[in-house]
C-alpha positions as a Markdown table, in Angstrom:
| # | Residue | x | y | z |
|---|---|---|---|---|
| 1 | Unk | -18.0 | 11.2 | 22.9 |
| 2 | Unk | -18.0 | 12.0 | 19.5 |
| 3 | Unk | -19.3 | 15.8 | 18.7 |
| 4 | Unk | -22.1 | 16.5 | 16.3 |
| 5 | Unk | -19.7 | 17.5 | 13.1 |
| 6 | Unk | -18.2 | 13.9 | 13.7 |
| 7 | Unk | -21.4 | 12.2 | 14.0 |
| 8 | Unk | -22.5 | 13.7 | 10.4 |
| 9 | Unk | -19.9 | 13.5 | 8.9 |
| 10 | Unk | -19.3 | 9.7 | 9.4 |
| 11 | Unk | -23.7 | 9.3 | 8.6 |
| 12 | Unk | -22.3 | 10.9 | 5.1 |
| 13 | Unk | -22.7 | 8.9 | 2.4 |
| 14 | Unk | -19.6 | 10.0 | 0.9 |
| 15 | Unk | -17.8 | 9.8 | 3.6 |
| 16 | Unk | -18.9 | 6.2 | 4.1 |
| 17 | Unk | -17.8 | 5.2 | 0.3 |
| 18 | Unk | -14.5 | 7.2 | 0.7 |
| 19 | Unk | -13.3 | 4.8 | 3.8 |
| 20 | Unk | -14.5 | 1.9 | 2.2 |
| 21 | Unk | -12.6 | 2.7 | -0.7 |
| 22 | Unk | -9.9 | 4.2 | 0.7 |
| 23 | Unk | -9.8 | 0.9 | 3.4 |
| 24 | Unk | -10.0 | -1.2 | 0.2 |
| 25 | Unk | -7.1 | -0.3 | -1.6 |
| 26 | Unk | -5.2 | 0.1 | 1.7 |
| 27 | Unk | -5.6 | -3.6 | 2.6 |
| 28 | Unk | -4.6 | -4.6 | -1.4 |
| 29 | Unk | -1.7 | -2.8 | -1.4 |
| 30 | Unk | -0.6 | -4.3 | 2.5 |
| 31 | Unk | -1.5 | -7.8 | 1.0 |
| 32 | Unk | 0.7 | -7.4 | -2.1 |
| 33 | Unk | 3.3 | -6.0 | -0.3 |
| 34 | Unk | 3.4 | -9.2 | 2.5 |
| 35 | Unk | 3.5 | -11.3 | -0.2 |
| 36 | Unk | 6.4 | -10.1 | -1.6 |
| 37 | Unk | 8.6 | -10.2 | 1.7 |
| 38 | Unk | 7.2 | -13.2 | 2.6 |
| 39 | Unk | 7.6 | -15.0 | -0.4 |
| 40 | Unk | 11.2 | -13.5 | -0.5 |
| 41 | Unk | 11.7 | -14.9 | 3.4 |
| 42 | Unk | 10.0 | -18.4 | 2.2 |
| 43 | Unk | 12.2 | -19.0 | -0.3 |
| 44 | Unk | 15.4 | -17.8 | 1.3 |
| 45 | Unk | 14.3 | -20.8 | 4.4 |
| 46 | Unk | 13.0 | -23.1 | 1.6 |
| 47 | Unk | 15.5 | -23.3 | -1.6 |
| 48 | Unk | 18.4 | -21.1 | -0.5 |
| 49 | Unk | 20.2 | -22.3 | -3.4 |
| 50 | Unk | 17.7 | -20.6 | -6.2 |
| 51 | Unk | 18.7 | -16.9 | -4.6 |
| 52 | Unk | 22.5 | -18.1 | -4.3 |
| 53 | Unk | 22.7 | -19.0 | -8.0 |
| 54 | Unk | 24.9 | -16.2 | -9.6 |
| 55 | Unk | 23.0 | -14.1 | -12.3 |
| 56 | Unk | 25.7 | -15.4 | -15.4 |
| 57 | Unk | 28.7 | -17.8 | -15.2 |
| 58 | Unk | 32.1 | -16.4 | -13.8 |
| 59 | Unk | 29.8 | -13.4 | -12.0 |
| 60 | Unk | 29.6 | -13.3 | -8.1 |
| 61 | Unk | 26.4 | -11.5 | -8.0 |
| 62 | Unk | 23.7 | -14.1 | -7.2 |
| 63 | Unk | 19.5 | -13.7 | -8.1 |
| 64 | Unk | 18.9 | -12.9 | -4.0 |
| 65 | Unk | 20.7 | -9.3 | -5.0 |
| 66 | Unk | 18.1 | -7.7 | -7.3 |
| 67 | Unk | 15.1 | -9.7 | -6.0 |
| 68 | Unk | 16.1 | -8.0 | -2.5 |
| 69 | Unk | 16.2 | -5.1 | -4.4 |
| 70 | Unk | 12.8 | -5.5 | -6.0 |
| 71 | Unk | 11.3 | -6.0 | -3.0 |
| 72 | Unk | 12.5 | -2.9 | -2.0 |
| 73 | Unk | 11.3 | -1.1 | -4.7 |
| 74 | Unk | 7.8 | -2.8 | -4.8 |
| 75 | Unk | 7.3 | -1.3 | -1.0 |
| 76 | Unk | 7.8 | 2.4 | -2.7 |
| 77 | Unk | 6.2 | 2.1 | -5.8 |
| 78 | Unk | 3.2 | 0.8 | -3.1 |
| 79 | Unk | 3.8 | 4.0 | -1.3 |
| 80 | Unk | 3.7 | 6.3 | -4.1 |
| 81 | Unk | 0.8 | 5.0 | -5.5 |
| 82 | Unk | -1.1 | 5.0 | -2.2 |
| 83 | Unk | -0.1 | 8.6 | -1.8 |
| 84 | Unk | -0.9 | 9.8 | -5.6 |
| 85 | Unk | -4.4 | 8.1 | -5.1 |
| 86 | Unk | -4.8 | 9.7 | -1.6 |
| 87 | Unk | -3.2 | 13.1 | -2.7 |
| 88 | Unk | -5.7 | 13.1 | -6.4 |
| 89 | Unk | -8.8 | 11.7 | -5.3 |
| 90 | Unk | -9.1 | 11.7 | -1.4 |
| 91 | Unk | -7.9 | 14.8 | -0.4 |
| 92 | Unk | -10.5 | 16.5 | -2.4 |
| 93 | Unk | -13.5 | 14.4 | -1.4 |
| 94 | Unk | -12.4 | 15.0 | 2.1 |
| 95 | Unk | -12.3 | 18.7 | 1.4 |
| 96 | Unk | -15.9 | 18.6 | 0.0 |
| 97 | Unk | -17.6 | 16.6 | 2.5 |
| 98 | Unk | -15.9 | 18.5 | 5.2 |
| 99 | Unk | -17.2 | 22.1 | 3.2 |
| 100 | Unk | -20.8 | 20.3 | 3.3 |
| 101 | Unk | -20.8 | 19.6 | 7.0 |
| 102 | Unk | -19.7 | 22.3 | 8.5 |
| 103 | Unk | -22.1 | 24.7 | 6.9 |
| 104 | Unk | -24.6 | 22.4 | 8.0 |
C-alpha cells in the first residue's frame, strides 16, 4: 500500500507531465536504438555481401567494421543524452515536487 507522500505526489500535476515526458523520450531513444542493431542484424542475414565489401580497393577492412562501430557509438551517445536530459531537467523537477510534498 502506497503511503500518503506517494499518493500526492503521483496526483501532482508535475509529476504526472515529468513521467510522461520522461516515459516519452525513454521509449524514442529505445526505438532508435533497436533499429539500429536490428537493421545492423537484418542486413548482416539479408545481403552479407554489402558489410563484406572492403572500404577502398586493395584494403581488408570491410563497411561491417565501422558500421559495428557506429552502432556502438549510437547506444552511448543515446546514453549520454538520456542522462544530460535526466541530470539538467529531471533531477530538478523531481527536487521541486518532492520540496512541495513533503511540506504539505
Amino acid at each position: 500500500m502506497a503511503s500518503e507522500l506517494t499518493q500526492r505526489i503521483q496526483r501532482n500535476p508535475q509529476y504526472q507531465h515529468l513521467t510522461k515526458t520522461r516515459d516519452t523520450l525513454g521509449w524514442m531513444l529505445t526505438i532508435l536504438v533497436f533499429l539500429a542493431y536490428y537493421g545492423f542484424v537484418l542486413v548482416i542475414a539479408f545481403d552479407k555481401s554489402l558489410f563484406a565489401t572492403p572500404i577502398a580497393a586493395g584494403m581488408t577492412t570491410t563497411w561491417g567494421i565501422p558500421a559495428g562501430i557506429a552502432v556502438i557509438v549510437l547506444t552511448v551517445v543515446v546514453v549520454a543524452i538520456y542522462v544530460n536530459k535526466a541530470n539538467r531537467d529531471y533531477d530538478s523537477v523531481i527536487k521541486a515536487i518532492l520540496d512541495k510534498e513533503v511540506q504539505a
